[in-house]
VEXRORO-658668 format. One record per residue: residue in three letters; z, x, y of N, C-alpha, C in turn. Coordinates in steps of 0.001 Angstrom, whole numbers, plus 500000, padded with zeros to 6 digits. Layout:
alaZXYZXYZXY ...
This chain:
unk489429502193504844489141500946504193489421499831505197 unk488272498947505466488293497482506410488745496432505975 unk489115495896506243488979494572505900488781493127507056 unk488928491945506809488339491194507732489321489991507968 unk490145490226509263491284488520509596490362487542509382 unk490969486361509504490823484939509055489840484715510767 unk490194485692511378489363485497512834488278486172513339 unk488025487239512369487058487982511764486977489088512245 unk488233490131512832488362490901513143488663491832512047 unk488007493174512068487802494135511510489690494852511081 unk490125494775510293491103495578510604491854496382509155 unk492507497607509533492373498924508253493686498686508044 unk493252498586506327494156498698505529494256499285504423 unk495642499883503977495812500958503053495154500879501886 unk494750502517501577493786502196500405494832502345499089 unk494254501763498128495188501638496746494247501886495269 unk494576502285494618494093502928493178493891501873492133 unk492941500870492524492862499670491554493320499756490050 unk492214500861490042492025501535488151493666501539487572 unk494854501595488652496066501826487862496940500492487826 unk496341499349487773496885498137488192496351497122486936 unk496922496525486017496131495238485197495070494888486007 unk494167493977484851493098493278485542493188492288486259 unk494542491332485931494853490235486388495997490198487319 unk495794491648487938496842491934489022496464491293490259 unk495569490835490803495017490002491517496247488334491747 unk495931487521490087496254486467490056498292487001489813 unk498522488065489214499984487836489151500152488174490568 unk499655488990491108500622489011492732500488487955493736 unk499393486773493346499533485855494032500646485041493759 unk500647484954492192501824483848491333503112484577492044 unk503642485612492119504387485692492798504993485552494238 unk503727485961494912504430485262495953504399483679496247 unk503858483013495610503947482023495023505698481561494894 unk506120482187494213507405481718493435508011482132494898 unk508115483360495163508657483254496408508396482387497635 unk508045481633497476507459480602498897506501481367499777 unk506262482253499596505489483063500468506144483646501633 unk507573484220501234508372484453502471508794486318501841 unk509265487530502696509563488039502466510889488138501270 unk511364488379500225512138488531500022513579489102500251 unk513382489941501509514363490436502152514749489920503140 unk513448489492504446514138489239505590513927487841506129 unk512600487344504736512705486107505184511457485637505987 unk510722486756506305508997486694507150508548485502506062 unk507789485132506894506584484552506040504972484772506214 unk504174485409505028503096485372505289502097484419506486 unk501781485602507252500613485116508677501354484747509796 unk502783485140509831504136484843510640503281486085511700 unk503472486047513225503742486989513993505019487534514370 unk505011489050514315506861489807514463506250490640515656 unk507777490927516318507675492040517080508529493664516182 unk507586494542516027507614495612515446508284496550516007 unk509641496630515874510536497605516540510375499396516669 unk509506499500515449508812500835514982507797501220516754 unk506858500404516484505427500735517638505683500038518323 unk506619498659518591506769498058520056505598497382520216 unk504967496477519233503649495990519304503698494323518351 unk503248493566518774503064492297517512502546492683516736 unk502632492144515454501861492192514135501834491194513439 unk500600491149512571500852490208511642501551490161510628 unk502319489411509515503092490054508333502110489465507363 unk502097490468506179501302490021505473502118490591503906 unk502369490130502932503176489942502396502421490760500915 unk503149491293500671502697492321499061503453491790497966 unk503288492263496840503940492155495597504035493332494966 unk505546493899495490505670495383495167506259495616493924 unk506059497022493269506706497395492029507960497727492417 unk509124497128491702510681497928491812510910498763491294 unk509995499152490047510219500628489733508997501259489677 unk508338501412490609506620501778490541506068502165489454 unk505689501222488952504872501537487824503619500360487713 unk502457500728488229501741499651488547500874499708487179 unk501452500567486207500266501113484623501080499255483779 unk502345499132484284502782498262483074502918497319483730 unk502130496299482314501360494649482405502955494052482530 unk503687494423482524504957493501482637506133494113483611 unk505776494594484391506494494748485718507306494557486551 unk508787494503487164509631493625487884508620494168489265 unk508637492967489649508153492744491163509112492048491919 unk508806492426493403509304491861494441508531491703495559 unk508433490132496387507962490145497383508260491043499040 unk507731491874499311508137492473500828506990491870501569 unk507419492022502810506647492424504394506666493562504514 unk505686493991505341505129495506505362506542496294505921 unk507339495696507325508489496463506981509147496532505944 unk509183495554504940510420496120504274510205496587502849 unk508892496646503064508317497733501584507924498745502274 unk507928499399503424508302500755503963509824500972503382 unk510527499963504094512096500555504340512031501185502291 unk511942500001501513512065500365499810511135501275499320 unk510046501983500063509505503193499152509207504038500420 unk508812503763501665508328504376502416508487506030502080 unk509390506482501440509250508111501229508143508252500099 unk507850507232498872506511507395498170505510507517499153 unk505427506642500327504129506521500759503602508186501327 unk505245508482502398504746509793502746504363511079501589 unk504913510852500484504477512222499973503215511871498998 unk502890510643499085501499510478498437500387510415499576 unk500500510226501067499841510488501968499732512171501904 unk500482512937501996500780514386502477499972514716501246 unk499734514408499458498911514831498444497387514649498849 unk496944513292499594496297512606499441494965513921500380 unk495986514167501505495453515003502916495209516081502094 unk496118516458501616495885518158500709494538518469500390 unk494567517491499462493078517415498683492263517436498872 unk491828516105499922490502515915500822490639517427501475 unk491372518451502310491280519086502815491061520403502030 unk491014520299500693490771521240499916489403520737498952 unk488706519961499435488072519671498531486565520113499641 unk486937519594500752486002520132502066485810521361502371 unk487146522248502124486875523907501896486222524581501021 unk486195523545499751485466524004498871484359524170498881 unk483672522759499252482251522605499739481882523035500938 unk482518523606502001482230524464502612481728526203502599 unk482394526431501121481924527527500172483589528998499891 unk484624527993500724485882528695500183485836528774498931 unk486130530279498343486542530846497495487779530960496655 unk488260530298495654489503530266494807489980531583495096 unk491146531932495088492233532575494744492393533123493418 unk492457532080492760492463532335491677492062530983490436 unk491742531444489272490910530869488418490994529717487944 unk492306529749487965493223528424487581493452527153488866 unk493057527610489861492933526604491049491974525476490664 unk490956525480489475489729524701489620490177522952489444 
């Protein structure tokens, strides 16, 4: 998934499951960071701030989310919190990996399939 800087550079970002989010999840995660000044809640970034990324040793841009504190993106009334991409790694980053590691499974079982792999068994479907 692409998307496009303010400078019109092409650049990928994580894909997300709209269908499990209100409709007006759009306008509440703006209102929030809103309330937050538009600054990380943890460390204090501020949206379109440049950091140096201790992870990859590279600049980045910060770009600021409105995360679930108890992930549940199904309920219209939600505690949220503003992060920067570090520090909504540091607060779920183990969701991300084991919903990446499901995510790979699948696609990679879904390509075997249509490649003409054969179930195991019946209940695999």
């Amino acid at each position: 998934m692409y998307t496009r800087t303010k400078e019109g550079n092409a650049t990928q970002t994580m894909p997300w499951d709209k269908e499990r989010y209100p409709s007006d999840w759009d306008e509440r995660a703006k209102a929030r960071k809103e309330q937050a000044g538009w600054t990380c809640e943890v460390c204090g970034a501020r949206q379109g701030e440049e950091r140096w990324g201790k992870v990859n040793q590279r600049f980045y841009t910060v770009w600021l989310a409105a995360a679930h504190l108890n992930h549940d993106p199904e309920n219209p009334h939600a505690k949220l919190a503003v992060f920067c991409q570090a520090c909504h790694m540091k607060y779920d980053g183990y969701l991300h990996v084991s919903n990446s590691w499901r995510t790979r499974y699948e696609r990679q079982r879904v390509m075997m399939l249509l490649a003409g792999q054969m179930l195991l068994f019946e209940d695999e479907a």
